[in-house]
Structure formats: C-alpha cells, structure tokens
C-alpha positions in Angstrom: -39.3 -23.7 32.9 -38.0 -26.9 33.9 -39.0 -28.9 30.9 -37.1 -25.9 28.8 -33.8 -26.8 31.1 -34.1 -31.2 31.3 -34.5 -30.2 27.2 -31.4 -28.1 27.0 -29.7 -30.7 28.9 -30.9 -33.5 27.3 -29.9 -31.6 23.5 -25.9 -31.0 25.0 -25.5 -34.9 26.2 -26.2 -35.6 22.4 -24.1 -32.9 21.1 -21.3 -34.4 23.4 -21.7 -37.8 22.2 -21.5 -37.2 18.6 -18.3 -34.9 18.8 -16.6 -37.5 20.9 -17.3 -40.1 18.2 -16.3 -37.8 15.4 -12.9 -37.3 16.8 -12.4 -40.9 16.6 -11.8 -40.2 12.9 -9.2 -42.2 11.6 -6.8 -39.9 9.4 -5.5 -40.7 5.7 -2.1 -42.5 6.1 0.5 -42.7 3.6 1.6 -46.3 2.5 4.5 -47.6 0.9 5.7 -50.3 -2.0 7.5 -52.8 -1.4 11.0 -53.0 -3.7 13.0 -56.2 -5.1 14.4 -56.8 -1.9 11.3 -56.2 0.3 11.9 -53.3 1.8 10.1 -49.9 1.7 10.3 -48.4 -1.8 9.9 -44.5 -3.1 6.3 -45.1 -4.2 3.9 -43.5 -2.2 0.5 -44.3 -2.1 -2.2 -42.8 -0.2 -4.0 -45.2 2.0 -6.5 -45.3 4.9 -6.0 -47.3 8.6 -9.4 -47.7 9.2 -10.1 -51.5 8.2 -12.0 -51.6 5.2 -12.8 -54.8 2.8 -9.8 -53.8 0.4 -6.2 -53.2 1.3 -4.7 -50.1 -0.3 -3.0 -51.1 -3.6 -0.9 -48.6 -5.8 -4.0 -48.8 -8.2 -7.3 -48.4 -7.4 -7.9 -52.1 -7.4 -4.9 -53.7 -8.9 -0.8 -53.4 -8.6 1.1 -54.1 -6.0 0.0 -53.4 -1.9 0.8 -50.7 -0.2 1.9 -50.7 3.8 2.6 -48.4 5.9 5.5 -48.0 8.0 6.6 -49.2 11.7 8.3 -47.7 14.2 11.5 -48.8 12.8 10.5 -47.9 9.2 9.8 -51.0 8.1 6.8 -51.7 5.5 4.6 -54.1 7.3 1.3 -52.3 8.9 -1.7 -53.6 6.3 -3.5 -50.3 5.1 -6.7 -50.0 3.8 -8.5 -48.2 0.8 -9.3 -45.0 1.2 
C-alpha cells in the first residue's frame, strides 16, 4: 500500500512539471512591415516571439522583415519564424 501511494505521488510531481512548462508556450504574434518612411506599414505577417535562428520575413525566407509592435506602436520588437 505505501509503494502504491509514494507511486501516485511520484506520477502527479511529473504531471505538474510538464503542464507548468507547457504553459510557457510562447503564442504566434503578428508582425509588421516597415513603409518608405520606417514606420509600421499595412502588411501583416505572422511571426513567432520565441527566438529562433531566422527572423520572420514577409516571405518564407526572403522580402522584407517583419517586427512587431511596442507599446507605443512602433515596429521595432525582432520576431522570429514561425
């Protein structure tokens, strides 16, 4: 009997563990363009926040970068690849 319990408790820290690091997901994010004049343009791409090797580029690989957008709305947070 008190194997079966030390087991059961031993089974629910794991369990625990792995949903708190799942949580920890990091969520698509939607990035932005920049225009002529540097600012934030109409082209939305979607991009990732979780640092990858590639930055998020309005084509898979190529075009121009995407960033996402600051408190103030500015373009300047470096997005990743999805």
């Amino acid at each position: 009997m008190p194997f079966a319990v030390a087991a059961l408790g031993i089974s629910g820290a794991f369990v625990t563990t792995s949903m708190q690091s799942a949580s920890k997901v990091n969520v698509p994010q939607i990035g932005y363009t920049l225009n002529a004049q540097g600012s934030c343009s109409d082209v939305a791409v979607n991009c990732d926040t979780t640092p990858k090797p590639f930055v998020c580029r309005m084509g898979v690989t190529s075009g121009p970068q995407a960033y996402g957008k600051d408190a103030q709305g500015n373009c300047v947070q470096i997005l990743y690849r999805p």
